[in-house]
C-alpha angles and dihedrals in degrees: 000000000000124000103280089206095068103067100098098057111225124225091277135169111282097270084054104066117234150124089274132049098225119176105196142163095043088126107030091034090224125148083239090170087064101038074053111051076042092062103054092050090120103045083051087058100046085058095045097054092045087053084053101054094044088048083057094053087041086058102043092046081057097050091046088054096046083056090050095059104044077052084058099047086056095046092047089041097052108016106035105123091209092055096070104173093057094034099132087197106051104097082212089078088055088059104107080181120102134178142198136187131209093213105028087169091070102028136002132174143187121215125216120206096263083074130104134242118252144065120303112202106196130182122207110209097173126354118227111274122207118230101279139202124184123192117199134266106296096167120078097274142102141191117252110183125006132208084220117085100004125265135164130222109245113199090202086076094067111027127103085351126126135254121194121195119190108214111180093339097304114108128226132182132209121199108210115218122286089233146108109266123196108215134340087269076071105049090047090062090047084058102051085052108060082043088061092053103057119077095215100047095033106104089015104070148038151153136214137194120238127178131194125195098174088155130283087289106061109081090202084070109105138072121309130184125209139200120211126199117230097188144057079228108101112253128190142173113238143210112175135100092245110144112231126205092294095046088250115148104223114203130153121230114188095096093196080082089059098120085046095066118124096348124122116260112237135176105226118208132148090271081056108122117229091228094070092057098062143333121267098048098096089102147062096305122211122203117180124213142169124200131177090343085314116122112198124177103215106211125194121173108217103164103129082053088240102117125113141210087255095052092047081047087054089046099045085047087044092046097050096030089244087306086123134020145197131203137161122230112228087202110049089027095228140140113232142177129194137168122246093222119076147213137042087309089068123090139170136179134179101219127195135253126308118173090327104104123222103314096094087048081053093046100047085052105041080057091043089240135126148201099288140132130228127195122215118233132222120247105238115202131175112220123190106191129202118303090010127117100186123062129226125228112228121188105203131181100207120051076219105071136150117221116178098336091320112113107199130209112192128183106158147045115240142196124273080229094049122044123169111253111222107194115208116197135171122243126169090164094097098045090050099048086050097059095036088057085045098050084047093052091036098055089042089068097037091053086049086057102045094054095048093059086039096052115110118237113235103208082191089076120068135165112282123251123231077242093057101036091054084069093049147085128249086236094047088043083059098044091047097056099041085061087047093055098059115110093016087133093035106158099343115194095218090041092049085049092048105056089035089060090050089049093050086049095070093032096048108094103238101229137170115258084269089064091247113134109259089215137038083226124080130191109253137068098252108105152353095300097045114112092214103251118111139161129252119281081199105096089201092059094059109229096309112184116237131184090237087180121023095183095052099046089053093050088051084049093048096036122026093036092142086046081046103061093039097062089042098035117033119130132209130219089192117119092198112101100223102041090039087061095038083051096045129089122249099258085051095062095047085048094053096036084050085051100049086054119045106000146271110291114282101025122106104180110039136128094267101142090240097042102039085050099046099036105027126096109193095162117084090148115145083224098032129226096091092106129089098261099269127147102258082044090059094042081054101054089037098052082049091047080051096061101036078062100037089051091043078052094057098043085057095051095055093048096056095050087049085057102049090039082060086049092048086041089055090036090061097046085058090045096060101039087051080055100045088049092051089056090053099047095048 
């Protein structure tokens, strides 16, 4: 091995190496660079031996920080919220119940594990309505033909009549075709047509079909056109006997646009402001309502005329806390409110005007609404459940119900002929999938660990010096520290703690607040009751987890669910340490020991024990030893205590050279008296 006193090269002559060009000797005729280098054997040392014990805490920091992440890996494989399929604490992954529905876009349905096995056929006769009120059409559109009641398009409506359009106070008329036409899609498009045609209406104007089919119900079903406006210029449809320039009378004569005469027409949206709707509504604008027995005033200030629809539709969900909202329907171009709640318990009314003056009258009729009150209705549905062949009529307030361990999820009404089928059918297979990969992560990091507290420390193997690794190769430098790695986590306190609280975990009884089990199952193989996994008995193997008894972990999977997720799952309210973990399932502990360690998921830097100590300097100290005794703390003082030996080194060094100048200095004056005596002598 190469000589371990050689690694901080000293001031030497140039073929030396060094910080100073120093030509020595030249009078004395010593080899001062090497009684140098000698002397300052101890002070090398001294260096070196700092530099190794701050490589071992280098190390040791780096194997902290490799454990931490395989501990993170667990916790993001297996208790990670967002990663819902593997989440170890959501009691859905415990529900060896599954259903499926032949029409799911009808009716759909979970099952928990308190349901029962077989086919439910269930009929939905009316889905639960919210208390509604509709306002009627404010945008430039009007409904033609409804489906209720019934009423027929009639093309003789349309065809050959007359349609006038005011644009800027000059008037222009359209004839519509004197043709059949098959439907108002078709007259629309007629429509579209004659405005193209015309050079003052074409790029200002235009009309669309819209049609609604929100079931036979609803009044609003039916066909609507609409006229849109293309300009900032004010464009209405007119109805008078008013000349224009050319002496012409303009009059429409298709009596179905009737509503539509002499308004502007506007295109109504959300960003909409509530002053082009109507007049009255530039100031603090009050809006009455009353929902479920609550009364709100829903006030808007809308002095400086900016606000929207959309921001009347914010203030009306922020009055009432989403109990209420308003929104406005781009097809039928009305204003409505609802209540979020449903059924027969839901109300709503509009009321009148206390000592509010006249905004919340405006405002009514700039959205073509009026003091008026709406009712919720209840969802009845007929189920036949398995084995049944009767069904039972259910009157339920909410579309989203649970009957006998079946949650339901209906959005649709449906035939007596043709219920929609919901198959529920029992599968442990995922659950126990899910636990078995668990067991598998979790004892591979146990087993790393383990081995790691486990692992023999070789003295024999230290951390190289700059001087010994000079005379090596980069493969026996390799071979060297990794021996001189082992046992760098022999017996660690946090990691000792660490693996004795997750073995506590398992071993613990999971019990109420009054120390009473919280299930009628237990962790262990020993018994009736037990589920059939178990820890290790093997001290070596640190507490690995093992299936002891497949067949009776399945049968606690497919029978005792509910017992299942309690022992896994529980969680404690209790502030104290001790009975929130006695209080506390099985998973939970894991979760929170995990946290406490390394950290709740997504964070780097935190107070977990292992990464704090591996990853947190608290010493900045000019001195060191101010910290709380983690490993970048401890690279820190050691790197001070490096360069207060590196710089004593130095000093030395210098001091030595100074001496031996002064030598060469005397050496020469001798010199030169033993030559001038000789002079004299010869």
């Amino acid at each position: 091995m190469a000589d371990s006193t050689s690694s901080m090269p000293v001031g030497t002559t140039g073929a030396g190496g060094g910080n100073v060009l120093r030509i020595t000797g030249l009078n004395t005729g010593l080899d001062i660079d090497a009684m140098v280098k000698k002397m300052l054997t101890a002070d090398q040392t001294k260096v070196d031996n700092a530099k190794q014990q701050q490589q071992l805490i280098q190390w040791k920091q780096e194997a902290y920080q490799s454990i931490i992440k395989d501990v993170k890996d667990l916790q993001s494989a297996y208790f990670d919220v967002t990663n819902s399929s593997n989440y170890l604490l959501s009691s859905g992954n415990y529900n060896n119940m599954t259903a499926t529905s032949s029409d799911a876009t009808l009716a759909s349905a979970k099952a928990s594990t308190t349901a029962v096995p077989g086919t439910y056929k269930i009929q939905v006769n009316k889905l639960a309505q919210s208390a509604t009120i509709t306002g009627g059409t404010i945008s430039s559109q009007v409904q033609v033909t409804s489906k209720n009641p019934e009423s027929s398009f009639n093309s003789s409506d349309w065809q050959g009549k007359d349609i006038s359009f005011d644009i800027g106070g000059s008037k222009y008329t359209i004839t519509l075709d004197d043709t059949t036409f098959s439907d108002l899609n078709d007259v629309v498009s007629n429509i579209n047509k004659k405005i193209g045609l015309d050079s003052n209406l074409n790029g200002k104007v235009s009309a669309s079909f819209i049609s609604i089919n929100n079931g036979d119900s609803d009044v609003s079903t039916g066909d609507y056109i609409k006229f849109n406006s293309l300009t900032s210029t004010n464009i209405k449809i007119v109805n008078d006997t008013t000349e224009d320039s050319n002496g012409e009378i303009h009059k429409t004569s298709v009596s179905k646009l009737s509503s539509l005469y002499n308004k502007s027409i506007i295109n109504t949206s959300l960003n909409t402001k509530l002053t082009d709707l109507g007049t009255g509504l530039d100031e603090n604008i009050v809006l009455n309502l009353k929902y479920n027995g609550t009364s709100k005033s829903i006030n808007l200030n809308n002095t400086n005329g900016t606000a929207t629809v959309s921001d009347l539709v914010a203030a009306i969900k922020n009055a009432t806390g989403g109990a209420v909202t308003g929104k406005f329907d781009d097809m039928t171009g009305k204003f409505i409110l609802q209540t979020t709640a449903t059924g027969s318990i839901s109300n709503l009314s509009i009321e009148g005007e206390s000592d509010n003056g006249t905004s919340g009258t405006n405002l009514l009729n700039s959205l073509n609404m009026s003091v008026t009150s709406a009712q919720g209705s209840d969802a009845v549905v007929n189920i036949t459940q398995p084995g049944s062949s009767t069904s039972t009529t259910l009157t339920e307030s909410s579309n989203n119900f649970t009957v006998n361990g079946v949650s339901y999820s209906i959005t649709g009404t449906t035939t007596a002929d043709s219920p929609v089928n919901i198959s529920v059918t029992q599968d442990t297979s995922k659950v126990h999938d899910l636990i078995t990969n668990f067991i598998d992560k979790y004892n591979n990091l146990v087993g790393e660990i383990q081995d790691k507290l486990s692992e023999k420390k070789d003295y024999d193997y230290s951390p190289l010096t700059d001087s010994q690794k000079s005379s090596m190769s980069d493969t026996d430098i390799t071979n060297w520290e990794n021996k001189a790695k082992e046992g760098i986590l022999s017996n660690d306190d946090n990691l000792e703690q660490l693996l004795n609280d997750l073995t506590s975990a398992f071993t613990t009884p999971v019990v109420d607040s009054s120390g009473k089990s919280v299930s009628t199952l237990y962790f262990g193989s020993i018994g009736s009751n037990s589920i059939g996994i178990d820890t290790s008995n093997d001290y070596s193997q640190g507490g690995k987890l093992s299936i002891t008894d497949d067949q009776k972990f399945t049968d606690a999977l497919t029978n005792h669910a509910d017992d299942i997720m309690k022992l896994f799952t529980t969680t404690s309210d209790s502030t104290d340490p001790a009975a929130k973990f006695n209080q506390s399932g099985i998973f939970q502990r894991i979760n929170d020991i995990v946290n406490s360690n390394v950290g709740i998921i997504g964070t780097t830097l935190n107070s977990g024990t292992l990464t704090k100590y591996a990853n947190l300097q608290d010493d900045y100290s000019v001195s060191g030893g101010s910290g709380t005794g983690t490993l970048p703390d401890q690279i820190y003082t050691q790197q001070l205590l490096i360069n207060t030996l590196t710089d004593r080194m130095n000093d030395d060094q210098t001091k030595y050279y100074n001496q031996f100048t002064q030598l060469e200095t005397a050496m020469e004056q001798l010199n030169a008296q033993q030559s001038t005596l000789s002079m004299y002598l010869s």
